[in-house]
KOLPARO-746451 format. One record per residue: residue in one letter; x, y, z of N, C-alpha, C in turn. Coordinates in steps of 0.02 Angstrom, whole numbers, plus 50000, padded with zeros to 5 digits. Atoms other than C-alpha are relative to their C-alpha. Example, Ala and Ser with C-alpha at 12.3 -4.5 7.8 and 13.67 -1.06 7.14 Angstrom:
// KOLPARO-746451
A500454994150000506154977550390500455006050000S499584994149997506844994750357499615005550037
// end
This chain:
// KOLPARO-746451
X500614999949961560824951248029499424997849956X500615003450051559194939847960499565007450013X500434993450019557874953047914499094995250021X500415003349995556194943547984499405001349989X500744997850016554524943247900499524993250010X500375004550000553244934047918499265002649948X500684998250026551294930547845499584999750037X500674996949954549694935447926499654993550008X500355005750012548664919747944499115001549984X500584995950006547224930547942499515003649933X500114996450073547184939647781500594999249956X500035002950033548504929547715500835005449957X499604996450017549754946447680500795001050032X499624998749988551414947547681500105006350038X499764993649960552124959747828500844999549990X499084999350011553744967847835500174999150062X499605003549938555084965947958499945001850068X499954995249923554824979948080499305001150015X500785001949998552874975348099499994994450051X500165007149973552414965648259499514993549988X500425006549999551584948748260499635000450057X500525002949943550044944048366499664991749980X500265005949985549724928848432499174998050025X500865001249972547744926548444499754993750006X500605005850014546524914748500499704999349982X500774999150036545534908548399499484994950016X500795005949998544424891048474500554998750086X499735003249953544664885848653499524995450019X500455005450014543784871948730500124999850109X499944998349945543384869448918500314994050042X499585006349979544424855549027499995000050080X499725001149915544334846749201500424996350013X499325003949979545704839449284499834996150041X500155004449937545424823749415500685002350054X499404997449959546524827349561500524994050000X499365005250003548164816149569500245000750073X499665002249937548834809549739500885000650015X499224999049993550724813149785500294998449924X499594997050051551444820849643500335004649970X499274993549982552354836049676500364997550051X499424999149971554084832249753500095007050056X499914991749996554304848249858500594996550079X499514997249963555854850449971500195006350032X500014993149970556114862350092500744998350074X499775001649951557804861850196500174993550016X500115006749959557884845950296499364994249991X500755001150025556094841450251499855000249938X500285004150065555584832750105499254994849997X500675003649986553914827650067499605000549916X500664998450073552464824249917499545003950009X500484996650004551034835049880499524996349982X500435002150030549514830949822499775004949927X500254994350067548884839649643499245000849996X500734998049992547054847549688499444999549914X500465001850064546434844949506499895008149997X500354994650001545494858549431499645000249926X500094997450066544714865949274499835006049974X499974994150019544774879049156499865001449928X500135000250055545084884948983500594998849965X499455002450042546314876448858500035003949949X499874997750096546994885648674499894992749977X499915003350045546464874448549500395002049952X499534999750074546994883248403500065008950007X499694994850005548124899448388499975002449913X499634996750071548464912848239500595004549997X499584996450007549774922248198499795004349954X500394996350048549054940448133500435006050007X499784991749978549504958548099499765003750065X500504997649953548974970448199499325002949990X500754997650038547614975648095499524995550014X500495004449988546924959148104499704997950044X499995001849939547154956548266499595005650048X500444998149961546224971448322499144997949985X500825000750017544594965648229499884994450005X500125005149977544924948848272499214999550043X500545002049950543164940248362500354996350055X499965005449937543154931448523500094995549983X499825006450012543864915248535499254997850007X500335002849987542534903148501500294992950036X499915009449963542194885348618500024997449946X500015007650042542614868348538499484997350067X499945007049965541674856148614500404993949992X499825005450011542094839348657499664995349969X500425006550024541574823348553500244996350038X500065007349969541134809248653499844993749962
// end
């Protein structure tokens, strides 16, 4: 049986094996979608037909960490990226 450790990305410290990992956010960035015309497939039965994809927007992960839990409770709020145009 592998014995699995990992490092904190946070502070950088070796954890031991029986120590969970957190996955935090750390930058997200905000994103709209244009809507797309018949592009869900959807089947139902006898009846087969396209959808349309309503678009939308929201919030994307830019960039993730992998932390203890120590770090991870004092973690800050994800900050926005903007976009460069």
């Amino acid at each position: 049986m592998a014995v699995s450790m990992y490092r904190c990305q946070s502070c950088q410290q070796s954890v031991g094996p029986s120590i969970p990992s957190h996955l935090v956010t750390v930058a997200t960035r905000w994103v709209e979608f244009p809507s797309r015309p018949q592009v869900h497939f959807v089947a139902h039965a006898a009846r087969e037909k396209w959808r349309d994809d309503p678009g939308g927007e929201g919030a994307q992960v830019v960039r993730q960490q992998r932390m203890c839990p120590t770090c991870a409770k004092r973690a800050p709020p994800a900050t926005r990226v903007r976009r460069s145009r």
